[in-house]
C-alpha positions in Angstrom: 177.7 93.6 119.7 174.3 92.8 121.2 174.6 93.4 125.8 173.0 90.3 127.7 170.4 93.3 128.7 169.4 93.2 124.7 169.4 89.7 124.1 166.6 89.4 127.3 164.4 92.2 125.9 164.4 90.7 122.1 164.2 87.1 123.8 160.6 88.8 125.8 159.3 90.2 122.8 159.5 86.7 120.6 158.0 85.6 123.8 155.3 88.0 123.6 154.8 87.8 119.9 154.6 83.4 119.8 152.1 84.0 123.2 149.9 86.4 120.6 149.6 83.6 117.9 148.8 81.1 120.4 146.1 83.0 121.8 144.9 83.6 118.4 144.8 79.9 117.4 143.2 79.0 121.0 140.9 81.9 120.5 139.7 80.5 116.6 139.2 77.2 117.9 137.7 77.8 121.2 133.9 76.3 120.4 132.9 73.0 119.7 129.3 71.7 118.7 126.8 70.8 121.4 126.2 66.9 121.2 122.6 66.4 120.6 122.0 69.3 119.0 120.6 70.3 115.2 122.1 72.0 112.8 119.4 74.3 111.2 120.7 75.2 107.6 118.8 76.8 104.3 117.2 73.7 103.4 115.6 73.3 106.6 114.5 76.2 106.3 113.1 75.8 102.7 111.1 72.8 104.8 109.2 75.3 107.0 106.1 77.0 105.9 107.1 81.0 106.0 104.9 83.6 108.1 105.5 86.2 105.1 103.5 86.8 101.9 106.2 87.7 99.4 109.1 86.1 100.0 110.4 83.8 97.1 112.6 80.8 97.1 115.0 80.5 94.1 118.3 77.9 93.6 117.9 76.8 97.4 117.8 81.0 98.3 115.1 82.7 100.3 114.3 86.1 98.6 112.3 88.7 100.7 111.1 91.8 98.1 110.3 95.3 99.4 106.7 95.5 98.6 103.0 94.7 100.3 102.4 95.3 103.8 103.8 92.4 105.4 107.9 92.8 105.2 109.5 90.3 107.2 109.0 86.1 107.2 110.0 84.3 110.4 111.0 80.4 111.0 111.2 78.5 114.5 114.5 77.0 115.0 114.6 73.4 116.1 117.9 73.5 117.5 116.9 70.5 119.9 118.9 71.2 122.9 119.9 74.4 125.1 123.6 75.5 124.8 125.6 78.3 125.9 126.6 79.3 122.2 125.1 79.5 119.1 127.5 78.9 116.2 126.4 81.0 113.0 127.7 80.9 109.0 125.5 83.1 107.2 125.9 84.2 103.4 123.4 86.8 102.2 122.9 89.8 100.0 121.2 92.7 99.0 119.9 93.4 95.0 119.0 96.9 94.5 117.5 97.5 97.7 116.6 101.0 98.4 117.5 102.0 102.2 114.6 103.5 103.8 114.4 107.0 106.1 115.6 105.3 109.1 119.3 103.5 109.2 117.3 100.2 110.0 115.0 100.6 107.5 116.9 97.6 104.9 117.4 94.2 104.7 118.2 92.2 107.5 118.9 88.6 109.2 118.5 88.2 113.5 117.2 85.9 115.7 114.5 87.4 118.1 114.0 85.4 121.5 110.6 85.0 122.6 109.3 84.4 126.3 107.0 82.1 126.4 104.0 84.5 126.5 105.5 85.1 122.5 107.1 88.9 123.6 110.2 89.6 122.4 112.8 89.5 124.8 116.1 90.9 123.1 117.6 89.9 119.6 120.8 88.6 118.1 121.9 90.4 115.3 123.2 88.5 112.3 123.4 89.8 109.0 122.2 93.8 107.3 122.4 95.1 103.4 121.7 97.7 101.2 122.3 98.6 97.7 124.3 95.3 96.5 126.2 94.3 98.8 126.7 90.6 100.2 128.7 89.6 102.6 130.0 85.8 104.0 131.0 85.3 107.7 131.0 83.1 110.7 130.7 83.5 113.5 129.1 82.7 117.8 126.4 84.5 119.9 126.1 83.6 123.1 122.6 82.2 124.3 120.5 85.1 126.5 119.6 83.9 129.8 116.2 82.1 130.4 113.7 80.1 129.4 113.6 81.5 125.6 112.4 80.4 122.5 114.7 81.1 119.6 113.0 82.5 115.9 115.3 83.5 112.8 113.6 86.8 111.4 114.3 88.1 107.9 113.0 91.8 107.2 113.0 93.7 104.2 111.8 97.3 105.3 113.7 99.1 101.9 111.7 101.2 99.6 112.4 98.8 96.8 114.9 96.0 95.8 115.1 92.8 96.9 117.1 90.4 100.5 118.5 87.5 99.9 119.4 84.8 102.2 121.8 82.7 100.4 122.7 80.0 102.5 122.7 80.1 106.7 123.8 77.4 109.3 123.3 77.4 113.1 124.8 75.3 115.2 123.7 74.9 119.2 127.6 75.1 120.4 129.6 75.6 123.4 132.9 76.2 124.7 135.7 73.9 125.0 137.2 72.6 127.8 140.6 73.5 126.4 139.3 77.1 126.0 138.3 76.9 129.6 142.0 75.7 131.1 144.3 77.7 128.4 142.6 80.7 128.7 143.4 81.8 132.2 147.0 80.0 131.6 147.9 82.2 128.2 146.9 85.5 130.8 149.2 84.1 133.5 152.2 83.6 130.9 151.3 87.2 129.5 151.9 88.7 132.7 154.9 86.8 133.5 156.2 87.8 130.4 155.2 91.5 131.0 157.2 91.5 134.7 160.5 89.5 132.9 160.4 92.2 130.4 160.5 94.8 133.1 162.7 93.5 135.2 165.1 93.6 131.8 164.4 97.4 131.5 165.7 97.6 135.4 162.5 97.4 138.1 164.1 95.4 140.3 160.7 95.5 142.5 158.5 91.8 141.9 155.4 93.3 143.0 155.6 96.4 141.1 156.8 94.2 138.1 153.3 92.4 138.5 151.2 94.7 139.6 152.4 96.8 136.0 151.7 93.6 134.2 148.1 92.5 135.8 146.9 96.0 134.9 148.3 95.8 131.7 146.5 92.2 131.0 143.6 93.2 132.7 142.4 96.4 130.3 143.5 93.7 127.9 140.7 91.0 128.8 138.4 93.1 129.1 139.0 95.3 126.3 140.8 93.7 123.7 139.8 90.2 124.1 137.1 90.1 123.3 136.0 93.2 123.4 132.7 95.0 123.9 131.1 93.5 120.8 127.3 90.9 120.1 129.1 88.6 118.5 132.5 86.3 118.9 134.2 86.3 116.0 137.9 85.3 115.0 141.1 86.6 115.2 142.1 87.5 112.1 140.3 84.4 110.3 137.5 82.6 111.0 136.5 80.4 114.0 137.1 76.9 113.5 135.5 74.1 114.8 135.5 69.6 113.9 132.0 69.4 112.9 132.5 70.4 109.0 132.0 66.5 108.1 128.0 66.4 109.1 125.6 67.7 106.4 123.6 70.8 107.9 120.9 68.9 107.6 121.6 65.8 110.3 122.3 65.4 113.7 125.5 64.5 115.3 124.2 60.7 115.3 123.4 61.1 111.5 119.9 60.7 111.6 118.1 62.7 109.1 116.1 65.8 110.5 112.7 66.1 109.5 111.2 69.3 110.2 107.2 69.2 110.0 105.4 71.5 107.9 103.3 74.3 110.2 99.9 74.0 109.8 97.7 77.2 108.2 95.7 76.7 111.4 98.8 77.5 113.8 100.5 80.2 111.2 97.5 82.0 111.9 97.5 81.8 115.3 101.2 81.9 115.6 100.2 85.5 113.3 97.8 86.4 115.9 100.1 86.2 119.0 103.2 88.3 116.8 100.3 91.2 116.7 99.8 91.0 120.6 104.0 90.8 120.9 104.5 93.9 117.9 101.9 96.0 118.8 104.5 99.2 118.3 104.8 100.3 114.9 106.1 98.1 112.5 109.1 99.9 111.1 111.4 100.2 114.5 114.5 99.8 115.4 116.0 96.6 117.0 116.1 97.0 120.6 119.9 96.8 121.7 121.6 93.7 122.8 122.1 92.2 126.0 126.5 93.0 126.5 126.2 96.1 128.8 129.2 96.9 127.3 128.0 97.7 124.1 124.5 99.1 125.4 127.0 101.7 127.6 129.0 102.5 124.0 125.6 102.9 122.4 124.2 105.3 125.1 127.7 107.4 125.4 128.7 107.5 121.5 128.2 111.3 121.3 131.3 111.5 124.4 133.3 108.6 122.4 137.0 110.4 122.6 136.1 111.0 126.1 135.7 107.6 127.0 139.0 106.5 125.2 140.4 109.3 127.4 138.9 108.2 130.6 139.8 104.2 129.6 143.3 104.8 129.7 143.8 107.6 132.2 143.1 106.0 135.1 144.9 102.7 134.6 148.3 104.5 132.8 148.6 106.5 135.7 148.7 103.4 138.1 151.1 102.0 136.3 153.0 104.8 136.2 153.1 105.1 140.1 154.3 101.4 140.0 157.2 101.3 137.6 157.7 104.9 136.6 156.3 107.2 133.3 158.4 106.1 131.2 157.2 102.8 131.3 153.9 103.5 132.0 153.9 105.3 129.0 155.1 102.3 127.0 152.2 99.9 128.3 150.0 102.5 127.6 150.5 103.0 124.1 150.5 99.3 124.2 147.0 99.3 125.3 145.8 101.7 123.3 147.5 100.4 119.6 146.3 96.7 120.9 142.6 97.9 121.3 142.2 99.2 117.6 144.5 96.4 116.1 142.0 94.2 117.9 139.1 95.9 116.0 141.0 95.4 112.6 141.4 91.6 113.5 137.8 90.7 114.6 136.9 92.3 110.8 135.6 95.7 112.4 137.7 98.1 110.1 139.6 101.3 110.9 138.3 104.5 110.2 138.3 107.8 111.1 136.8 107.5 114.1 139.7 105.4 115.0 142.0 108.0 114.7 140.3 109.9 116.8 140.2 107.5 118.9 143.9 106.7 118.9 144.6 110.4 119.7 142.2 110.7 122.6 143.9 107.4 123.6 147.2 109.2 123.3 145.9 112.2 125.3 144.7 110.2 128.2 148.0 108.5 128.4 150.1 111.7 128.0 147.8 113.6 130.7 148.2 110.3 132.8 152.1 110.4 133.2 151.8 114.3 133.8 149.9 114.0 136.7 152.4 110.5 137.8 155.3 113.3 137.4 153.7 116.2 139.3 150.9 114.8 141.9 151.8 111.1 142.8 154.4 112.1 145.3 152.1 114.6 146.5 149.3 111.7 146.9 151.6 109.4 148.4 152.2 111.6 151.5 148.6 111.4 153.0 147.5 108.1 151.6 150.5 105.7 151.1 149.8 103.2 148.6 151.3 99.6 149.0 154.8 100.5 147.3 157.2 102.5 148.3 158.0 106.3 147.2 157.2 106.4 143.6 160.4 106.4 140.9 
């Protein structure tokens, strides 16, 4: 027969669990589209006169082919207002397209952000093929700092084949106000629900109880939701949003959106200035983004079981010192399984290198409680910590 003791700990986990799918439908619907602002879809697109010499259009597609010296087109976006966000459904292939000697060296969507000397700033990667592949996806960038002027960039940069841009939306978005109260609440109730459940398991001590959990939640926000990744995407679907009733092609009051055709006089001087802003050579790769987060995961990818190592080392050993190894250990592996089960529900895959990284995880945290078991006490003696003796 189930003990009281039992019936608290399942009752926490349900808790825990229902929290989960509530920050995962908060999470999916936590944009909303910015009032005044254009939606910029394919047939806009189609509208604009292209800064490329062999690109095609073909049943409402733009087609870029590997061939002639000029390999990428570029379109001005007329999103009409500033916003935070930029909301992003994009559906494009590759068709027989040959990959080049460098990994960027294939087809490609982003949006490049221009100062307004016409220099390239940073970019916001969107969409990469090779061979025949396609893929269809949503999802947000955030907006870089600045006074900025967004371009959508196609590039083609394979030895042969053909890119194709199938269909594309941006929306000028931002986040919602309900975002902005819940999230904050869902991480209180998460590390209320951390301390109950620890307090079941017999740490009679509040503050350890919440000092456990706000570690716990903390590795969490920062490293699990969202994660150190360009774009937002959703948890385990995509991100939802009310604006599905306007046509791509209007503006939230329903006018119609006319986008003027660019003069040959200004494609040639808009031509002109790209030379001054691309003087490098042409086939290079895209400069990184913006999150220092991923920049840092870029720079230290050779030392990437270390830093799993390091990234739960440090904070399993705290929580050790607060409500002892064996619970520490539990949060831990926590941590670590809700990391790469976040990576698997923003659409990132597991792979090997996740298994790698699972066992450096599991190294750190094992190394973590051996130095709780044989040095905290030892610590404790010349620099007391806020707690009492450790358990």
């Amino acid at each position: 027969m189930p003990t009281l003791r039992d019936m608290r700990i399942t009752t926490h986990v349900v808790g825990l669990l229902s929290l989960f799918f509530a920050l995962m439908y908060a999470w999916n619907h936590q944009f909303e589209r910015m009032p005044g602002g254009h939606v910029v879809g394919i047939n806009d697109l189609q509208m604009i006169q292209p800064h490329a010499a062999h690109i095609r259009r073909d049943s409402q597609a733009l087609i870029l082919s590997a061939r002639g010296d000029t390999r990428h087109a570029t379109f001005d976006l007329p999103l009409g207002v500033t916003a935070s966000h930029l909301f992003i459904r994009v559906s494009a292939q590759a068709k027989q397209l040959m990959q080049g000697e460098e990994i960027w060296q294939d087809g490609r969507t982003f949006i490049e952000w221009l100062s307004p000397e016409n220099q390239r700033v940073t970019v916001s990667p969107i969409h990469s093929a090779r061979g025949d592949t396609g893929l269809t996806t949503c999802f947000a960038i955030k907006q870089p700092p600045g006074d900025l002027r967004p371009v959508l960039r196609l590039e083609n940069l394979g030895k042969q084949g053909d890119y194709i841009l199938k269909e594309i939306e941006l929306t000028p978005a931002r986040v919602t106000g309900s975002w902005k109260l819940g999230s904050p609440l869902i991480m209180a109730a998460f590390v209320f629900l951390i301390a109950s459940l620890l307090a079941a398991n017999q740490i009679p001590s509040l503050p350890r109880r919440l000092f456990a959990a706000s570690v716990t939640c903390i590795i969490g926000y920062f490293f699990i939701i969202p994660g150190p990744w360009p774009q937002t995407k959703g948890i385990g679907q995509d991100l939802v949003w009310n604006h599905q009733q306007a046509k791509p092609t209007e503006t939230v009051s329903g006018t119609k959106l006319h986008l003027p055709i660019t003069p040959q006089a200004n494609i040639e001087s808009k031509l002109g200035d790209q030379k001054i802003a691309f003087n490098q050579p042409y086939c290079t790769k895209l400069p990184g983004s913006g999150n220092l987060a991923l920049q840092a995961k870029r720079i230290l990818a050779k030392v990437r079981s270390l830093l799993h190592f390091a990234l739960l080392f440090a904070p399993v050993w705290i929580v050790s010192y607060a409500v002892g190894s064996k619970r520490g250990f539990l949060l831990g592996f926590a941590m670590a399984l809700g990391m790469e089960m976040a990576q698997w529900l923003f659409g990132y895959g597991f792979q090997a290198d996740d298994v790698k990284d699972l066992l450096a995880d599991f190294c750190g945290i094992s190394i973590a409680v051996y130095c709780h078991t044989r040095l905290s006490r030892k610590i404790h003696s010349w620099m007391p910590f806020p707690f009492p003796q450790p358990a």
